[in-house]
C-alpha positions in Angstrom: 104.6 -90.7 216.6 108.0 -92.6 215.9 108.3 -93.5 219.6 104.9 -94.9 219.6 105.9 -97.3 216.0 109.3 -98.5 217.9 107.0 -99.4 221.5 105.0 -101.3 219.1 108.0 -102.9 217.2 109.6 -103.7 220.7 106.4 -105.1 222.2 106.0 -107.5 219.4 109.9 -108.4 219.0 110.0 -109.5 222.8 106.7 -111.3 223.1 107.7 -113.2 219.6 111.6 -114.5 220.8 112.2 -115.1 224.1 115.7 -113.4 224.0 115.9 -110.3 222.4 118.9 -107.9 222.6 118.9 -104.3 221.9 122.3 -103.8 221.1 125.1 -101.5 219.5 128.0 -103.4 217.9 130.9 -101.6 219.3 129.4 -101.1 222.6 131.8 -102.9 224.6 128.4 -103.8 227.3 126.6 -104.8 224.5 129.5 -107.6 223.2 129.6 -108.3 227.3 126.1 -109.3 227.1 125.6 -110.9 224.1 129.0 -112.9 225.2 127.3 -114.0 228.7 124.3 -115.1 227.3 125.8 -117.4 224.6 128.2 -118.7 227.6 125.2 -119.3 230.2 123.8 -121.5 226.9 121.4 -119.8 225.1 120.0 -121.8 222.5 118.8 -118.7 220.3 118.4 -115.1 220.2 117.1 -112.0 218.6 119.5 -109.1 218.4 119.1 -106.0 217.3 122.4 -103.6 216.0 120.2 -100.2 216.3 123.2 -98.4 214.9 122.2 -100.4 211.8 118.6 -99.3 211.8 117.2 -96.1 210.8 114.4 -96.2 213.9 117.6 -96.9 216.0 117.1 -93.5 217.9 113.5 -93.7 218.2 114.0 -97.0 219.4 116.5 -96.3 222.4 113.5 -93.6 223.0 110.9 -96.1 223.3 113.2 -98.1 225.5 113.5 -95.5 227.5 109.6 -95.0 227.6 109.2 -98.5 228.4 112.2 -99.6 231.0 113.3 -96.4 232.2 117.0 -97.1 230.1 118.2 -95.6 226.8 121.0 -96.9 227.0 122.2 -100.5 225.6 122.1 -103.2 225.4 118.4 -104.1 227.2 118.3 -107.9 227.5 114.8 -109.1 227.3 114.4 -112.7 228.4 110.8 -113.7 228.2 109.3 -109.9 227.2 110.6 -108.7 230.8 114.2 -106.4 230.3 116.8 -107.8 232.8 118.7 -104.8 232.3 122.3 -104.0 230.4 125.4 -105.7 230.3 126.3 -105.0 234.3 123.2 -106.4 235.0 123.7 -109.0 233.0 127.1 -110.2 234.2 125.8 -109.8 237.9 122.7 -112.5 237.4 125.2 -114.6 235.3 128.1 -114.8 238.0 125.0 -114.9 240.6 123.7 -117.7 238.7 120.3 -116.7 238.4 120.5 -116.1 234.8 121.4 -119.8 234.3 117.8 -120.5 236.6 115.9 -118.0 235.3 117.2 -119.1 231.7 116.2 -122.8 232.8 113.0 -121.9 233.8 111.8 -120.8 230.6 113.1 -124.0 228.9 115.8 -121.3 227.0 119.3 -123.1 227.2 120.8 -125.8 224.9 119.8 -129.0 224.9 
Protein backbone atom coordinates (compact mmCIF):
# COMPACT_ATOMS: atom_id res chain seq x y z
CA UNK A 1 0.00 0.00 0.00
CA UNK A 2 2.91 2.50 0.72
CA UNK A 3 4.53 1.68 -2.58
CA UNK A 4 1.45 2.47 -4.36
CA UNK A 5 1.11 6.25 -2.21
CA UNK A 6 4.92 7.06 -3.19
CA UNK A 7 4.14 5.88 -7.38
CA UNK A 8 1.40 8.29 -6.94
CA UNK A 9 3.57 11.07 -5.13
CA UNK A 10 6.38 10.44 -7.85
CA UNK A 11 3.92 10.55 -10.80
CA UNK A 12 2.63 13.83 -9.75
CA UNK A 13 6.04 15.45 -8.52
CA UNK A 14 7.55 14.70 -12.08
CA UNK A 15 4.63 15.63 -14.31
CA UNK A 16 4.34 19.00 -11.96
CA UNK A 17 8.39 20.24 -12.25
CA UNK A 18 10.18 19.41 -15.07
CA UNK A 19 13.41 18.54 -13.09
CA UNK A 20 12.91 16.48 -10.24
CA UNK A 21 15.74 14.83 -8.22
CA UNK A 22 15.48 11.90 -6.01
CA UNK A 23 18.32 12.40 -4.00
CA UNK A 24 20.27 11.54 -0.62
CA UNK A 25 22.38 14.39 0.72
CA UNK A 26 25.55 12.60 1.43
CA UNK A 27 25.39 10.50 -1.61
CA UNK A 28 28.41 11.58 -3.22
CA UNK A 29 26.25 10.59 -7.05
CA UNK A 30 23.55 12.41 -5.81
CA UNK A 31 25.83 15.95 -5.02
CA UNK A 32 27.41 14.82 -8.74
CA UNK A 33 24.11 15.16 -10.23
CA UNK A 34 22.62 17.88 -8.66
CA UNK A 35 26.17 19.65 -9.35
CA UNK A 36 25.91 18.83 -13.25
CA UNK A 37 22.62 19.94 -13.65
CA UNK A 38 23.07 23.41 -12.09
CA UNK A 39 26.37 23.63 -14.29
CA UNK A 40 24.60 22.51 -17.66
CA UNK A 41 22.08 25.71 -16.52
CA UNK A 42 19.21 24.68 -15.01
CA UNK A 43 17.00 27.28 -14.35
CA UNK A 44 14.97 25.32 -11.51
CA UNK A 45 14.59 22.16 -9.85
CA UNK A 46 12.62 19.94 -7.48
CA UNK A 47 14.76 17.86 -5.16
CA UNK A 48 14.01 15.53 -2.98
CA UNK A 49 16.51 14.51 0.33
CA UNK A 50 14.50 10.94 0.94
CA UNK A 51 16.73 10.49 3.98
CA UNK A 52 14.70 13.43 5.23
CA UNK A 53 11.37 11.93 4.51
CA UNK A 54 9.62 9.36 6.37
CA UNK A 55 8.20 7.55 2.87
CA UNK A 56 11.94 7.77 1.89
CA UNK A 57 12.09 3.92 1.75
CA UNK A 58 8.88 3.38 0.19
CA UNK A 59 9.86 5.79 -2.17
CA UNK A 60 13.27 4.23 -3.46
CA UNK A 61 10.69 1.17 -3.72
CA UNK A 62 8.42 2.84 -5.95
CA UNK A 63 11.39 4.00 -7.96
CA UNK A 64 12.39 0.86 -8.26
CA UNK A 65 8.75 -0.23 -9.39
CA UNK A 66 8.78 2.38 -11.83
CA UNK A 67 12.49 2.72 -13.44
CA UNK A 68 13.90 -0.45 -12.63
CA UNK A 69 16.53 1.66 -9.94
CA UNK A 70 16.41 1.95 -6.15
CA UNK A 71 19.19 3.46 -6.01
CA UNK A 72 19.85 7.44 -6.11
CA UNK A 73 19.67 9.98 -7.26
CA UNK A 74 16.94 9.30 -10.42
CA UNK A 75 17.00 12.53 -12.45
CA UNK A 76 13.75 13.16 -14.05
CA UNK A 77 13.82 15.76 -16.69
CA UNK A 78 10.36 16.17 -18.22
CA UNK A 79 8.57 12.97 -16.17
CA UNK A 80 11.13 10.61 -18.13
CA UNK A 81 14.18 9.36 -15.44
CA UNK A 82 17.51 9.88 -17.21
CA UNK A 83 19.13 7.74 -14.78
CA UNK A 84 21.74 8.46 -11.68
CA UNK A 85 24.63 10.56 -11.32
CA UNK A 86 26.92 8.31 -13.96
CA UNK A 87 24.28 8.65 -16.27
CA UNK A 88 24.05 11.96 -15.72
CA UNK A 89 27.72 13.06 -16.06
CA UNK A 90 27.86 10.80 -19.35
CA UNK A 91 24.86 12.95 -21.23
CA UNK A 92 26.39 16.16 -19.73
CA UNK A 93 30.12 15.54 -21.01
CA UNK A 94 28.19 14.06 -24.23
CA UNK A 95 26.36 17.16 -24.44
CA UNK A 96 23.06 15.87 -24.87
CA UNK A 97 21.87 16.91 -21.55
CA UNK A 98 22.55 20.56 -22.59
CA UNK A 99 20.13 19.56 -25.95
CA UNK A 100 17.82 17.70 -24.37
CA UNK A 101 17.71 20.49 -21.49
CA UNK A 102 17.27 23.05 -24.41
CA UNK A 103 14.60 21.31 -26.00
CA UNK A 104 12.34 21.54 -23.15
CA UNK A 105 12.91 25.37 -22.89
CA UNK A 106 14.71 24.27 -19.15
CA UNK A 107 18.05 26.33 -18.98
CA UNK A 108 18.68 29.90 -17.83
CA UNK A 109 17.78 32.57 -19.75
Amino acid sequence: MAVQKSLKFIEQAVRKDAVVVFSKTTCSFSLMAKRILKEAGVSKMTVFELERRKDGESIQDALQEMTGKRTVPNVFIKGKSIGGGTETAELYQSGRLKELLEEHGLLKK
